[in-house]
N, C-alpha and C positions, 0 to 999 in steps of 0.2 A: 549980167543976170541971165541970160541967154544963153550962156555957157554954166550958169547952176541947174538952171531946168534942162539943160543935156546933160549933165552928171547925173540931176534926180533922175531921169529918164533911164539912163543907162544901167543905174544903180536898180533904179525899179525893171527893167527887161533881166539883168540878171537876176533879180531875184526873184522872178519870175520865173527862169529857165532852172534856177535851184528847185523850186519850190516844183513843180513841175517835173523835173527829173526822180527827185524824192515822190511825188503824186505815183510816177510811173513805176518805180522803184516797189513801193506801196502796192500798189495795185498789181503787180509782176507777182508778189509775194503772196499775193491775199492768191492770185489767181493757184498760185503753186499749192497753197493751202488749201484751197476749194479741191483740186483737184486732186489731193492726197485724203484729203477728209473723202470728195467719193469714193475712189479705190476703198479706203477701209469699209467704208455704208456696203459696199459690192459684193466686197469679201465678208462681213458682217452678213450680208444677206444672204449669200452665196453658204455661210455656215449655218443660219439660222434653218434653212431649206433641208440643208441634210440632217440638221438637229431634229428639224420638225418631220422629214422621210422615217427617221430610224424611231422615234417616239410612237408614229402612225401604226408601222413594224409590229414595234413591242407589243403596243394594246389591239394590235394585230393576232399576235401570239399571245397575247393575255386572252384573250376573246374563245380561241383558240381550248388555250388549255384550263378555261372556267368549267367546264362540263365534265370533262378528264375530272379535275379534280372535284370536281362535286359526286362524279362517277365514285371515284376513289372513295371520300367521305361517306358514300351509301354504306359500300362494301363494306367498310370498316364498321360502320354503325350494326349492320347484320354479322360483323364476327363479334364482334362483341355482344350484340343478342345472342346471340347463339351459346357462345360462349358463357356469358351466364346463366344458360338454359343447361348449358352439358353441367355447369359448377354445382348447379339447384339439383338434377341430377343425380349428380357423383355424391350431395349431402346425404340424398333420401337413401341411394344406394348403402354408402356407410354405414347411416342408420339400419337398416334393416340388416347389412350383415352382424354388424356389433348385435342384434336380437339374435339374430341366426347363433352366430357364435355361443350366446351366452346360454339360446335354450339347449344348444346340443352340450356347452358341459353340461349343465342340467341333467340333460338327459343322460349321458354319460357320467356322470353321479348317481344317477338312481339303476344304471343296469350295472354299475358296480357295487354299489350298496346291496341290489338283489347277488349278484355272483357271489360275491364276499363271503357269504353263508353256508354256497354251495359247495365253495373252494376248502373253509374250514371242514365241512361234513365230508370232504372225497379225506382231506389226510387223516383225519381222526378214521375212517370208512380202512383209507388204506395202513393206516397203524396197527388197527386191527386185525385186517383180512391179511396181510402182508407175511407175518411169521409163520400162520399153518399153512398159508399155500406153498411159502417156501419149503416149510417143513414135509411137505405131500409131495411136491417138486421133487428131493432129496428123495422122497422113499419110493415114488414111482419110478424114480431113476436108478436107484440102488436097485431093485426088483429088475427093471430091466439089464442091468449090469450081470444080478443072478443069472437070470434068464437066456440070457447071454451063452454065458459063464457053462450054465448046464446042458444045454443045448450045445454048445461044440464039446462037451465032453461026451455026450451021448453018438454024438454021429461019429 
């Protein structure tokens, strides 16, 4: 019997020594995993740092360029006033040339409408006046032709 409880015995230390190797084995691994898991946490944090540096950055430059463009938005807001102030403008301008325009035909209809009369009364004027003065033309030119004429025969 003595020699069953040193079997048990022996059976129970190595199983002991298994279970314990495995323990060790175990615990070797966990430590390996702990220690991989921090490196990543490190690196993790190590990028979350520069994530959260260039983010600061940005709305650094957002900060930054809020005025700029609100600057901007004025500007624009005054050319476009303005711009509808030249359009309001350039309407009334139109308007007033299309009167412009339309009294000077006008008006140039009625100082043709007076000519027109004048222009008939010169050809009917020169219809008539036209033949004796040519005809007077002719004989005052003939006479001097005489005249001419008798005067180098005289000298």
């Amino acid at each position: 019997m003595e020699q069953i409880i040193q079997i048990t015995t022996l059976i129970a230390l190595i199983t002991f020594i298994i279970l314990a190797f495995f323990a060790i084995s175990a615990l070797v691994s966990a430590k390996s995993t702990l220690q991989s898991t921090e490196r990543n946490f490190d690196r993790l944090s190590t990028e979350f740092s520069k994530f959260q540096n260039k983010v600061e950055r940005s709305l650094d430059d957002v900060q930054t360029l809020k005025p700029k463009i609100e600057r901007a938005l004025d500007d624009i807001s005054d050319i476009k006033n303005k711009s509808v102030e030249t359009l309001s403008n350039t309407d009334n301008l139109s308007v007033e040339l299309t009167a412009l325009t339309k009294n000077i035909n006008h008006r140039v209809d009625e100082v043709s409408g007076t000519i027109e009369p004048f222009k008939g009364m010169m050809n009917n004027f020169y219809r008539k006046v036209s033949p004796p003065v040519n005809q007077t033309a002719s004989f005052v030119s003939a006479i001097y032709k005489f005249m001419t004429v008798f005067a180098s025969k005289l000298k």
